[in-house]
FIKOLZA-1660 file (N, C-alpha, C; in steps of 0.1 Angstrom, whole numbers, plus 5000, padded with zeros to 4 digits):
% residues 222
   i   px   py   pz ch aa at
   1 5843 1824 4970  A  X  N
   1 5845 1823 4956  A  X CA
   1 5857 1814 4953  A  X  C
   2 5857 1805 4942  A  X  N
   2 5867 1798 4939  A  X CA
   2 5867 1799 4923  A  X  C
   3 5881 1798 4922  A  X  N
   3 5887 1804 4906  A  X CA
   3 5892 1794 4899  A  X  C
   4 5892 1791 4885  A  X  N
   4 5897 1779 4879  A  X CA
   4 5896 1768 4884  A  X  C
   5 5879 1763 4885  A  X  N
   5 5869 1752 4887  A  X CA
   5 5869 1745 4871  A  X  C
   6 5879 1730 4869  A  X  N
   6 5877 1727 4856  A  X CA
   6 5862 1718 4858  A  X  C
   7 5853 1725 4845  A  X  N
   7 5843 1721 4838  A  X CA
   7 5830 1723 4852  A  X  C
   8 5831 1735 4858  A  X  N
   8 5822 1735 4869  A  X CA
   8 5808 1736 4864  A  X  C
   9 5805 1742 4851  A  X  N
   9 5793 1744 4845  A  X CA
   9 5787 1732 4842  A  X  C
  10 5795 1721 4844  A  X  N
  10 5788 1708 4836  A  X CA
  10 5788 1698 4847  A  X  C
  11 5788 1703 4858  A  X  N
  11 5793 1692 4871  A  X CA
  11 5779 1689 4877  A  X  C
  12 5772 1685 4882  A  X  N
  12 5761 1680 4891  A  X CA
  12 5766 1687 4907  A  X  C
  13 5776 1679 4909  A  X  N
  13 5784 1680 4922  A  X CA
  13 5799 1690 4922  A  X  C
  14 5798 1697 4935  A  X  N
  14 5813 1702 4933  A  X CA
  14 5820 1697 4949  A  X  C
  15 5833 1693 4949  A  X  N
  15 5837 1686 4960  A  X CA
  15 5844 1703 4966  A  X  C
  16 5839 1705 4977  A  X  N
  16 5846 1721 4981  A  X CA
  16 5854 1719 4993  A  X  C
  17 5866 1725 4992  A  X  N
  17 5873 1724 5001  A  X CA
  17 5868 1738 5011  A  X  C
  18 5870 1736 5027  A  X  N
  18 5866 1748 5036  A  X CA
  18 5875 1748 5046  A  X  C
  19 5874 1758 5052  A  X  N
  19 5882 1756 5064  A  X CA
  19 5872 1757 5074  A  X  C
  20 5876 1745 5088  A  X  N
  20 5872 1744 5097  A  X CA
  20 5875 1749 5109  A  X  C
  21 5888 1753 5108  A  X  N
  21 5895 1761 5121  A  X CA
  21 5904 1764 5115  A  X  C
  22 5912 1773 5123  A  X  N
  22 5925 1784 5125  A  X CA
  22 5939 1773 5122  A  X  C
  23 5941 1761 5126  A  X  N
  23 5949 1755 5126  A  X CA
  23 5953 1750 5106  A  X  C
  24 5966 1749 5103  A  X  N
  24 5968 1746 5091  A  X CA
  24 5963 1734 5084  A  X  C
  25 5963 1725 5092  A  X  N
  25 5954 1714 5087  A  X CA
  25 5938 1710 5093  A  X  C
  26 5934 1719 5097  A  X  N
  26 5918 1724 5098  A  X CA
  26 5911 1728 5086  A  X  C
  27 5910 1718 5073  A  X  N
  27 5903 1720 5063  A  X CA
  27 5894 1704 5062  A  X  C
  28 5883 1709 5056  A  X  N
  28 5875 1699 5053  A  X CA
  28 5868 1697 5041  A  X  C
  29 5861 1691 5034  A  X  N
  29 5859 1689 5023  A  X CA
  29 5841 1682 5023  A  X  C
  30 5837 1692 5014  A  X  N
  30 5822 1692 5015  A  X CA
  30 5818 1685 4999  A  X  C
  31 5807 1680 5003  A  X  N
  31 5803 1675 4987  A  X CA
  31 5791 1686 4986  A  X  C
  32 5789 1694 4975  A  X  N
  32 5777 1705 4969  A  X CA
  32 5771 1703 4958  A  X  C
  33 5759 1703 4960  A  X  N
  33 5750 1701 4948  A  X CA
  33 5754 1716 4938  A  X  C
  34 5757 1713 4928  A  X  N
  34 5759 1724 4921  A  X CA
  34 5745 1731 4913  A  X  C
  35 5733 1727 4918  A  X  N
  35 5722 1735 4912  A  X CA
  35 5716 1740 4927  A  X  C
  36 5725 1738 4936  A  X  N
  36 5716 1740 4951  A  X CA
  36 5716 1757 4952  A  X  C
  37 5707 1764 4959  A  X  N
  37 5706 1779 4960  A  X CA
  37 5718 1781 4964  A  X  C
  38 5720 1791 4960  A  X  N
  38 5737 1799 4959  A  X CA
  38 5748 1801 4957  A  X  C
  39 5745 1787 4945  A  X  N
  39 5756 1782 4940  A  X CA
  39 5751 1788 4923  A  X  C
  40 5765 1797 4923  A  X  N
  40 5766 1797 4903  A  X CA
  40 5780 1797 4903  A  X  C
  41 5776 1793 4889  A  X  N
  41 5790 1790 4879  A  X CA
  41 5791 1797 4867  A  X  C
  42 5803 1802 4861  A  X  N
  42 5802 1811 4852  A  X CA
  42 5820 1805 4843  A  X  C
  43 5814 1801 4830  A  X  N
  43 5827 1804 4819  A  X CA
  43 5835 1813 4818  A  X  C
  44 5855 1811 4829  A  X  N
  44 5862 1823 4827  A  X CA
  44 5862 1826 4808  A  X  C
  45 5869 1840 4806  A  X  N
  45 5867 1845 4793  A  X CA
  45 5882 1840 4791  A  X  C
  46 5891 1839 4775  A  X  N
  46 5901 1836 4771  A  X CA
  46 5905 1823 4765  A  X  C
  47 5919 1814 4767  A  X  N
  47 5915 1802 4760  A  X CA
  47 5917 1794 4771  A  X  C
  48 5912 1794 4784  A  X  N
  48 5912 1785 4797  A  X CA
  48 5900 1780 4790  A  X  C
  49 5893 1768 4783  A  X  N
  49 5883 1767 4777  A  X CA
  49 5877 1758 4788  A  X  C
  50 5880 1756 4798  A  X  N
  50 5876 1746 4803  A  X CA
  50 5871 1750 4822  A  X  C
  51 5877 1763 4822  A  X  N
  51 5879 1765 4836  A  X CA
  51 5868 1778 4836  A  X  C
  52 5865 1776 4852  A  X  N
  52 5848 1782 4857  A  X CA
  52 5853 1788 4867  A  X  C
  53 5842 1801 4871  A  X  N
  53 5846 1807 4885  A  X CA
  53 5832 1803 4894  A  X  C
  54 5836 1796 4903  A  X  N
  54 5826 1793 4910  A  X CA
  54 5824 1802 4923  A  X  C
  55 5806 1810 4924  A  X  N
  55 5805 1818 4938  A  X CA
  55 5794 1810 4944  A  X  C
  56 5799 1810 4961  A  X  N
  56 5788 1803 4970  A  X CA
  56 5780 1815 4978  A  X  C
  57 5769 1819 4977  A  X  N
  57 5760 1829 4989  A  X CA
  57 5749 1820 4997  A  X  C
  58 5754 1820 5010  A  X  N
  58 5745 1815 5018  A  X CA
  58 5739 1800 5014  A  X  C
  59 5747 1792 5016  A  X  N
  59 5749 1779 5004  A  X CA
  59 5747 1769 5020  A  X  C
  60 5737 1763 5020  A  X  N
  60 5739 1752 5035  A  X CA
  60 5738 1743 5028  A  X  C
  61 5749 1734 5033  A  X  N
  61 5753 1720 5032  A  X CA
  61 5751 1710 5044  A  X  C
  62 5744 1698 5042  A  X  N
  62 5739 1689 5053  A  X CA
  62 5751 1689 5057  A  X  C
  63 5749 1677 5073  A  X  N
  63 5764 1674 5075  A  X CA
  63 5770 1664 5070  A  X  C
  64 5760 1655 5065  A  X  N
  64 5761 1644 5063  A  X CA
  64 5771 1641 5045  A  X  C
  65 5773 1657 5043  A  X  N
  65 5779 1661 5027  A  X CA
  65 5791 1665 5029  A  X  C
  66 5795 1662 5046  A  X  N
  66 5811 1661 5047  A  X CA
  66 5818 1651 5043  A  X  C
  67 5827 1650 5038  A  X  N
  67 5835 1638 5033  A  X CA
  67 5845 1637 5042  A  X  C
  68 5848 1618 5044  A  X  N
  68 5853 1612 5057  A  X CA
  68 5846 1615 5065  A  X  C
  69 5855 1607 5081  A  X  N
  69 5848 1608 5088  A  X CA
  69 5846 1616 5100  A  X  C
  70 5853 1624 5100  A  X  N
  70 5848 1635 5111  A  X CA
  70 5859 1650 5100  A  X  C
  71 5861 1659 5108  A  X  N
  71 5863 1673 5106  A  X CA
  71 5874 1673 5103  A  X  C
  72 5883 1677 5102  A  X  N
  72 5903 1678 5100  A  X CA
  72 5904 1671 5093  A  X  C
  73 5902 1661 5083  A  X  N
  73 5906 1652 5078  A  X CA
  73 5903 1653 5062  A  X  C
  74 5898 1666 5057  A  X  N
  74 5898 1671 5045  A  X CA
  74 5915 1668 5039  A  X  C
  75 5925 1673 5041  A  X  N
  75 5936 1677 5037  A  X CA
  75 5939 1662 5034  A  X  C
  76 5942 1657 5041  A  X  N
  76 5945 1641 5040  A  X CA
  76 5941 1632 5026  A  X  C
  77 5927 1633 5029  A  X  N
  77 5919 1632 5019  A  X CA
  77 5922 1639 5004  A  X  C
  78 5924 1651 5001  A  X  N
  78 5929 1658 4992  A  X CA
  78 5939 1654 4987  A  X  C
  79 5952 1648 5000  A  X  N
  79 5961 1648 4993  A  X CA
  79 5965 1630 4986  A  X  C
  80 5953 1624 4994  A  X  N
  80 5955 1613 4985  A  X CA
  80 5947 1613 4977  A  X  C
  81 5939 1621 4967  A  X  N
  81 5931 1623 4957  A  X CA
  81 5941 1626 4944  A  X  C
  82 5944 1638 4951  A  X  N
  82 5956 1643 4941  A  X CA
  82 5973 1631 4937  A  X  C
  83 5975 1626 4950  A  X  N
  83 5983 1621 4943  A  X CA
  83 5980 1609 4935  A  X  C
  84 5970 1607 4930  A  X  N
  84 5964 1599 4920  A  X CA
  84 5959 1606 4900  A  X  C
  85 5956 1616 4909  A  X  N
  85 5953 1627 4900  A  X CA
  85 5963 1633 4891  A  X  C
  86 5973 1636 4901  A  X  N
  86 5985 1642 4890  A  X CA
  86 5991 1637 4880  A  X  C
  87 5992 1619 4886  A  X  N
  87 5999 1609 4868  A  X CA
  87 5985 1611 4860  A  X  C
  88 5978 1616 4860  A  X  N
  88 5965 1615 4848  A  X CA
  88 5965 1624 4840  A  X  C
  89 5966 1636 4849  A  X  N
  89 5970 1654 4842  A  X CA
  89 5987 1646 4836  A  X  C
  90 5995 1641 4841  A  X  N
  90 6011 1641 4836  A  X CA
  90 6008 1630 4822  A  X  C
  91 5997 1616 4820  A  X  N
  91 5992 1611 4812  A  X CA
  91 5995 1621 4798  A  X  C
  92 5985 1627 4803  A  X  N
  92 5974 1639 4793  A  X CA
  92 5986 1645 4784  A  X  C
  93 5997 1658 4793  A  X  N
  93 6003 1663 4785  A  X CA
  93 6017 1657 4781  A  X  C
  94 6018 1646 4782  A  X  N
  94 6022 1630 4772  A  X CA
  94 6017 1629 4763  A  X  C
  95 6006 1624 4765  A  X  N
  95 6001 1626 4747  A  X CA
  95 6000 1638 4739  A  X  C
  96 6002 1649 4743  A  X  N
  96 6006 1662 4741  A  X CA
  96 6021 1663 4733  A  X  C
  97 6029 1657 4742  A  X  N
  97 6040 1661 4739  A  X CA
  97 6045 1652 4723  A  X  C
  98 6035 1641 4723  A  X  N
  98 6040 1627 4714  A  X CA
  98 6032 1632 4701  A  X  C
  99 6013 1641 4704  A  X  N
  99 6017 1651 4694  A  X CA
  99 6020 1659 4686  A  X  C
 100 6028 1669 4693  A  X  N
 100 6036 1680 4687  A  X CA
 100 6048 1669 4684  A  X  C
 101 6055 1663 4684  A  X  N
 101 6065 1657 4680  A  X CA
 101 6058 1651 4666  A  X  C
 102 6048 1641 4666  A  X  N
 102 6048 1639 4653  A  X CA
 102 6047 1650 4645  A  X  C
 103 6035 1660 4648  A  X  N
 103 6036 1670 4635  A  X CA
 103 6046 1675 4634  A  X  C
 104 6059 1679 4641  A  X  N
 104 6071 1684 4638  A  X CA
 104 6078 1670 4626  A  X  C
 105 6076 1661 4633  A  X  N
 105 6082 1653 4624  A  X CA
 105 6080 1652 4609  A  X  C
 106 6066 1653 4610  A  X  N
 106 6061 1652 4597  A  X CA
 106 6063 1663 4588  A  X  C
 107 6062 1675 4594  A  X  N
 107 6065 1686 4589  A  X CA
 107 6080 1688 4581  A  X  C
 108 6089 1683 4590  A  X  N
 108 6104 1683 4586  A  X CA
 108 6106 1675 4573  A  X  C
 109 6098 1666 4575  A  X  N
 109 6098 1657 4561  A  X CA
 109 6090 1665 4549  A  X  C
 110 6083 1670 4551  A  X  N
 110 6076 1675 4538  A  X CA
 110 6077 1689 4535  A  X  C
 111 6080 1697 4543  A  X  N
 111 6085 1710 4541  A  X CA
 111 6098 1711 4531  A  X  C
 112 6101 1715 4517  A  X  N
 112 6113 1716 4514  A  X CA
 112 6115 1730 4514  A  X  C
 113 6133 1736 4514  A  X  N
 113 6137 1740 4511  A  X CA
 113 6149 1742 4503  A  X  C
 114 6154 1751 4495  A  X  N
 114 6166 1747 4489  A  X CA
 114 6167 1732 4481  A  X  C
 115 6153 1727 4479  A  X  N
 115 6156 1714 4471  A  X CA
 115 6157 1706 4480  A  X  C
 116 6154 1706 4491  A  X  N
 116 6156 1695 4503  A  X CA
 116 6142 1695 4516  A  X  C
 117 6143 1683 4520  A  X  N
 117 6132 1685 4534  A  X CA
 117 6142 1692 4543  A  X  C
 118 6136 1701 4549  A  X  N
 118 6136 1710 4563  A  X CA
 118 6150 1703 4576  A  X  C
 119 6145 1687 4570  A  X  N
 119 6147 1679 4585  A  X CA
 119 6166 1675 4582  A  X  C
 120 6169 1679 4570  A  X  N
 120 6182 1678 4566  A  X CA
 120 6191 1689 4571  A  X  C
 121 6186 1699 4573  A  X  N
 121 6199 1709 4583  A  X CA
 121 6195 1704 4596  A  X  C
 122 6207 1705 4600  A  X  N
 122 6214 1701 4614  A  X CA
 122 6208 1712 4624  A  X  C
 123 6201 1727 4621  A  X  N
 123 6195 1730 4629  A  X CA
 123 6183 1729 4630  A  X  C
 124 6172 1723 4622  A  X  N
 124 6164 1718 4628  A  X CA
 124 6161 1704 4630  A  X  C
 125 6171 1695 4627  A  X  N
 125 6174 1682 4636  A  X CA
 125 6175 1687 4653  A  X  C
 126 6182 1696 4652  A  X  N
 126 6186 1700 4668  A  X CA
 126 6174 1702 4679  A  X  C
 127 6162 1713 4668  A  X  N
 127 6152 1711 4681  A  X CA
 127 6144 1703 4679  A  X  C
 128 6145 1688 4672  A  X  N
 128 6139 1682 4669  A  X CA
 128 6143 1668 4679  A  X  C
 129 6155 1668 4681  A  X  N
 129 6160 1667 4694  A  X CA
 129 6158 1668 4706  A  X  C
 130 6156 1681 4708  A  X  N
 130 6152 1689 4719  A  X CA
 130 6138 1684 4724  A  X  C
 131 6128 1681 4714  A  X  N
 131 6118 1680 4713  A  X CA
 131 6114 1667 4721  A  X  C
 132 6124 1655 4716  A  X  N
 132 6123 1641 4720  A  X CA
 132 6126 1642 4732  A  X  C
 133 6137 1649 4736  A  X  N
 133 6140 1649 4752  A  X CA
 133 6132 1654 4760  A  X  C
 134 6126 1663 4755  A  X  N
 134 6111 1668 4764  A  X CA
 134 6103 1656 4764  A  X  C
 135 6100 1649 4755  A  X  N
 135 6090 1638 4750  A  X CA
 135 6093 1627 4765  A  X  C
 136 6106 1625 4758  A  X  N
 136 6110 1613 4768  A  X CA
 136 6113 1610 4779  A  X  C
 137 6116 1626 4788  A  X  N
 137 6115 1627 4803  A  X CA
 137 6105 1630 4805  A  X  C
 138 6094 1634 4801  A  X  N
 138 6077 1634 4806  A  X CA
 138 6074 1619 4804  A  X  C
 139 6078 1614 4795  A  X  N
 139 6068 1603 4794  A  X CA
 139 6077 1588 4804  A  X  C
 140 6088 1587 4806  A  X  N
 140 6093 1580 4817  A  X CA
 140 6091 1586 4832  A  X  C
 141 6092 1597 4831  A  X  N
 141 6089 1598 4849  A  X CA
 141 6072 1598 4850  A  X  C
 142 6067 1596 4840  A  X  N
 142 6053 1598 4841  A  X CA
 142 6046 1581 4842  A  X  C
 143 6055 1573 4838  A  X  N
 143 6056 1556 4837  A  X CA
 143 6059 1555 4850  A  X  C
 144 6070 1557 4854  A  X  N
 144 6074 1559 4868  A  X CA
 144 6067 1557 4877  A  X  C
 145 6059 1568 4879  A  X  N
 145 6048 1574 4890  A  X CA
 145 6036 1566 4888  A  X  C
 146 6030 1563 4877  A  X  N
 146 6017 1548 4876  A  X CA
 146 6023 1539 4879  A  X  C
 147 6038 1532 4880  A  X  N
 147 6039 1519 4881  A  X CA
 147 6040 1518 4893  A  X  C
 148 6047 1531 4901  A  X  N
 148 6050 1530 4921  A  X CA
 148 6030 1530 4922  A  X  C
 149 6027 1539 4915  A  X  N
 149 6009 1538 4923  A  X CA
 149 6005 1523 4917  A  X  C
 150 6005 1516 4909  A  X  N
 150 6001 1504 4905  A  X CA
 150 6005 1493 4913  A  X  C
 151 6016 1496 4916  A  X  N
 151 6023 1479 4923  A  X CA
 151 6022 1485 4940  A  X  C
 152 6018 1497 4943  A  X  N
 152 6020 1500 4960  A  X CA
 152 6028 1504 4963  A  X  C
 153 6040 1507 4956  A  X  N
 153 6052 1512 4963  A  X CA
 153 6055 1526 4965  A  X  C
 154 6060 1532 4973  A  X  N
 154 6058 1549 4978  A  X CA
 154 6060 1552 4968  A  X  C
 155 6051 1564 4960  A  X  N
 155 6051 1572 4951  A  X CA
 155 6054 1585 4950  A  X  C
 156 6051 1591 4965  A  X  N
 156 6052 1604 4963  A  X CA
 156 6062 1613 4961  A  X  C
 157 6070 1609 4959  A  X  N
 157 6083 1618 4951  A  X CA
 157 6083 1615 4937  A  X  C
 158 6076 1603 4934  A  X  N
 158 6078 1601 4919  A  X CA
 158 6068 1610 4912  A  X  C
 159 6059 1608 4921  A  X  N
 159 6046 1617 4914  A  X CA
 159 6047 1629 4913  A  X  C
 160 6055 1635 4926  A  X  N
 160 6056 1652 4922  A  X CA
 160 6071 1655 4911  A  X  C
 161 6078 1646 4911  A  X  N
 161 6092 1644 4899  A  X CA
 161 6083 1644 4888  A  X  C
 162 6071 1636 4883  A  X  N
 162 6062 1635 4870  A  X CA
 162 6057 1646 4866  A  X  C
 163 6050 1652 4876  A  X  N
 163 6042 1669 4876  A  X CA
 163 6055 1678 4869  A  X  C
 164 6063 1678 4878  A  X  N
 164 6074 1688 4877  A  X CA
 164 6079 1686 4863  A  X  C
 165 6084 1678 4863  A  X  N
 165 6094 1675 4846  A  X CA
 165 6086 1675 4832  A  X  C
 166 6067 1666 4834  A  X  N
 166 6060 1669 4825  A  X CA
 166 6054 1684 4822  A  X  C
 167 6052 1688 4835  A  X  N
 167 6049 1707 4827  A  X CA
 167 6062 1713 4824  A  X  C
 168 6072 1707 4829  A  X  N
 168 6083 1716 4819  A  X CA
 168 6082 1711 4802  A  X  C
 169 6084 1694 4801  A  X  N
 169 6087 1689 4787  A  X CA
 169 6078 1694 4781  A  X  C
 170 6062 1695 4780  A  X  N
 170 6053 1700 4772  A  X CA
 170 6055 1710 4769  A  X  C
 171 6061 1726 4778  A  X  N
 171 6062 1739 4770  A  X CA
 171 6072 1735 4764  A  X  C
 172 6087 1728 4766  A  X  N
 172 6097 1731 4760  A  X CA
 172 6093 1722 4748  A  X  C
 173 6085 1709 4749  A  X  N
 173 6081 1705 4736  A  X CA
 173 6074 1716 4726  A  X  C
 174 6070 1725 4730  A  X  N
 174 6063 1732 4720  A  X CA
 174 6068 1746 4717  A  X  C
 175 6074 1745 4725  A  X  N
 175 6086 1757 4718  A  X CA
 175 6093 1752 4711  A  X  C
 176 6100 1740 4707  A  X  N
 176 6108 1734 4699  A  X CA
 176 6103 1732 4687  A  X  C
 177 6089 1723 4690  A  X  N
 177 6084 1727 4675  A  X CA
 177 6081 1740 4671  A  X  C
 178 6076 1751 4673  A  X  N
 178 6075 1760 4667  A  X CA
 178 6088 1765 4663  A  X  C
 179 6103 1761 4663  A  X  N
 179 6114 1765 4658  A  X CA
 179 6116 1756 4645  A  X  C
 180 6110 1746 4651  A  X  N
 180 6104 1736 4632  A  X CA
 180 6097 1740 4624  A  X  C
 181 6087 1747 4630  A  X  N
 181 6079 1749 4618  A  X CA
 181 6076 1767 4616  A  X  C
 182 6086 1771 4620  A  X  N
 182 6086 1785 4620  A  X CA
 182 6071 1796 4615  A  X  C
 183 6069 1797 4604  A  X  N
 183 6058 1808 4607  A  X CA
 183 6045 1796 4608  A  X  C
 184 6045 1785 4599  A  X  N
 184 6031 1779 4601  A  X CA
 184 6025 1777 4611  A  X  C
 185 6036 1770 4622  A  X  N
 185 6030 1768 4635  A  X CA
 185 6023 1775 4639  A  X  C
 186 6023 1792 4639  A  X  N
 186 6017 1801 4644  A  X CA
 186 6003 1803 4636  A  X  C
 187 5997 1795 4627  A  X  N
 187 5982 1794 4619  A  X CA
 187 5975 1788 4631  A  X  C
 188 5965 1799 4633  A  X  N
 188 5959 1787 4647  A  X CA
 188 5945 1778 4639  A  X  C
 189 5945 1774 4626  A  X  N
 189 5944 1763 4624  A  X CA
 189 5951 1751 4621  A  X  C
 190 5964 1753 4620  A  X  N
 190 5969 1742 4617  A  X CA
 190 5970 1733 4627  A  X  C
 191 5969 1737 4645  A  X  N
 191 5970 1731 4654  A  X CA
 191 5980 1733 4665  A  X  C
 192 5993 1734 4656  A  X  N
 192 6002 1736 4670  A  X CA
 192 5997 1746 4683  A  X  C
 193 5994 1761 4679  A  X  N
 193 5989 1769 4689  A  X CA
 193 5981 1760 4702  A  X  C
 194 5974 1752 4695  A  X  N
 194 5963 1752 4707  A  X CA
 194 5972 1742 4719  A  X  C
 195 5982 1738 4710  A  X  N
 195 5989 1729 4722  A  X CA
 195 5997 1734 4731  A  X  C
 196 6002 1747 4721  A  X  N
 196 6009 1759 4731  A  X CA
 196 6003 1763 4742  A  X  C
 197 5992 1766 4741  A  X  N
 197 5980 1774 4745  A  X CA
 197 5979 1766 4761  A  X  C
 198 5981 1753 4755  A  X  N
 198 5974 1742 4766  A  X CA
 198 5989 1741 4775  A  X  C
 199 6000 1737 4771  A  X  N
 199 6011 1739 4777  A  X CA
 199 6012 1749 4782  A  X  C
 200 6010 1761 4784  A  X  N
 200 6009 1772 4791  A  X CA
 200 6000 1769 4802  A  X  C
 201 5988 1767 4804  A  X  N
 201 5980 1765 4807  A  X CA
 201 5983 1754 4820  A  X  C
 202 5984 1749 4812  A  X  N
 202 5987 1736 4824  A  X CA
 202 6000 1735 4832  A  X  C
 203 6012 1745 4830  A  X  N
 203 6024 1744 4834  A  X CA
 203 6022 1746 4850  A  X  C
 204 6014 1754 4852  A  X  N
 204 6012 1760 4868  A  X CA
 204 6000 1750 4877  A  X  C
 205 5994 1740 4865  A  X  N
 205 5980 1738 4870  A  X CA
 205 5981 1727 4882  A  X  C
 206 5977 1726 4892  A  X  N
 206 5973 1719 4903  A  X CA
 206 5989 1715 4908  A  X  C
 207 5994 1729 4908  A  X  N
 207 6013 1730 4911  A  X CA
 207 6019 1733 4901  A  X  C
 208 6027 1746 4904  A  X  N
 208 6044 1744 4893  A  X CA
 208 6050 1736 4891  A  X  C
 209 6059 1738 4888  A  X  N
 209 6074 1729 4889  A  X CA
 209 6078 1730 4901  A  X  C
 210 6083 1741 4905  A  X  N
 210 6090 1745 4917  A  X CA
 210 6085 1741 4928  A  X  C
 211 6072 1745 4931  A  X  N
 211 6061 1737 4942  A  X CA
 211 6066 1724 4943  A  X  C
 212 6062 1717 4930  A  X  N
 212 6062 1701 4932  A  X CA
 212 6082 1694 4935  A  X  C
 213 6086 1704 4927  A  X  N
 213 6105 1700 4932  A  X CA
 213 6103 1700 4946  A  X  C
 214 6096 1712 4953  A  X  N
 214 6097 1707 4966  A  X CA
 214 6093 1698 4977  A  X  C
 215 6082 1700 4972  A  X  N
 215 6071 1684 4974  A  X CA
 215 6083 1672 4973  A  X  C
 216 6088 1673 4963  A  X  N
 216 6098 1658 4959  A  X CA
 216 6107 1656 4969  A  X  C
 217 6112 1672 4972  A  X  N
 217 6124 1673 4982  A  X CA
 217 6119 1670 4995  A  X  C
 218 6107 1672 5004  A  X  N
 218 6106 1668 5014  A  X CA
 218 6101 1655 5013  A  X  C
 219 6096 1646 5007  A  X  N
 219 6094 1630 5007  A  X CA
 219 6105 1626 5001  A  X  C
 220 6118 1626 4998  A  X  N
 220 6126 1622 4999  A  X CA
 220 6137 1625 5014  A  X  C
 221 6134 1635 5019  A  X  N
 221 6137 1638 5029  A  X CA
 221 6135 1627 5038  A  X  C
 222 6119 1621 5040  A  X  N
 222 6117 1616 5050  A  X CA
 222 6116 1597 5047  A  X  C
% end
């Protein structure tokens, strides 16, 4: 069984990772028809809106639906998938964070109080602040990590530095605005929620922070 499969109901194909032997890098990677016998997919419940629990029973795969060229060489494979993958998810909650920044902006401006916009006390300039600096370290180390993958140059510390700092900036971006926009933000139609929702969501996804600090720490190591 495999857990938090994004969009597995809607896939044709699922790329499955297996293990091949006992040894740590003894995984391999299978390509599966996702309507083949024993394969279902099912909608987790909550606001993961997007993620599936995928179960395999008695599921045969040709050999020829191994990916690369012989056996052990899944991991490899994975890991230069992903490190392509991660500045796209670090993209994503960029535009997230550039988001919630404008609606806080906009909010600060049109919200009055006391005869004034919102954006005139110095305490909510502050997490409005706060906000940008989330903004602005996700979205340069997130530059960062496409321009080492773009021009060739070793990326992999930059990439896991991008993962790491952009799932922090997005929750702390959205905790900041909701100190802007105090009770409204919490209307889950006006929007902020769902970004909350998604910054949660994505803070852990395909690595923490911590995971990936480490990741950074050993390719800098070497």
């Amino acid at each position: 069984m495999k857990v938090f499969v994004g969009d597995a109901t809607a896939a044709t194909h699922l790329v499955v990772v297996v293990r091949t032997g006992d040894g740590p890098g003894d995984l391999g990677l299978l390509l599966v028809d996702a309507r083949a016998s024993g394969v279902n997919a099912r909608r987790l419940s909550g606001f993961l809106s997007w993620q599936d629990e995928v179960t395999f029973e008695g599921v045969e795969v040709p050999a020829a639906d191994l990916l690369g060229e012989r056996e052990g060489q899944g991991w490899m494979a994975l890991e230069r998938a992903l490190l392509r993958a991660w500045p796209v998810l670090c993209a994503y909650m960029v535009g997230g964070c550039q988001a919630v920044f404008e609606m806080s902006v906009a909010h600060s401006q049109q919200r009055v109080q006391f005869g004034v916009p919102i954006g005139k006390f110095q305490r909510v300039q502050d997490h409005v602040i706060r906000l940008i600096n989330a903004l602005d370290s996700a979205r340069w180390t997130t530059a960062e990590a496409l321009w080492k993958l773009d021009t060739g140059r070793p990326a992999t510390d930059a990439v896991h530095l991008a993962k790491a700092v952009t799932s922090e900036g997005y929750l702390e971006a959205c905790n900041a605005a909701h100190e802007v926009h105090a009770g409204q933000g919490s209307l889950t139609e006006y929007g902020l929620v769902a970004h909350t929702q998604m910054s949660r969501t994505l803070f852990p996804y395909l690595g923490d922070p911590r995971w990936h600090k480490r990741r950074m720490a050993d390719a800098l190591r070497w």
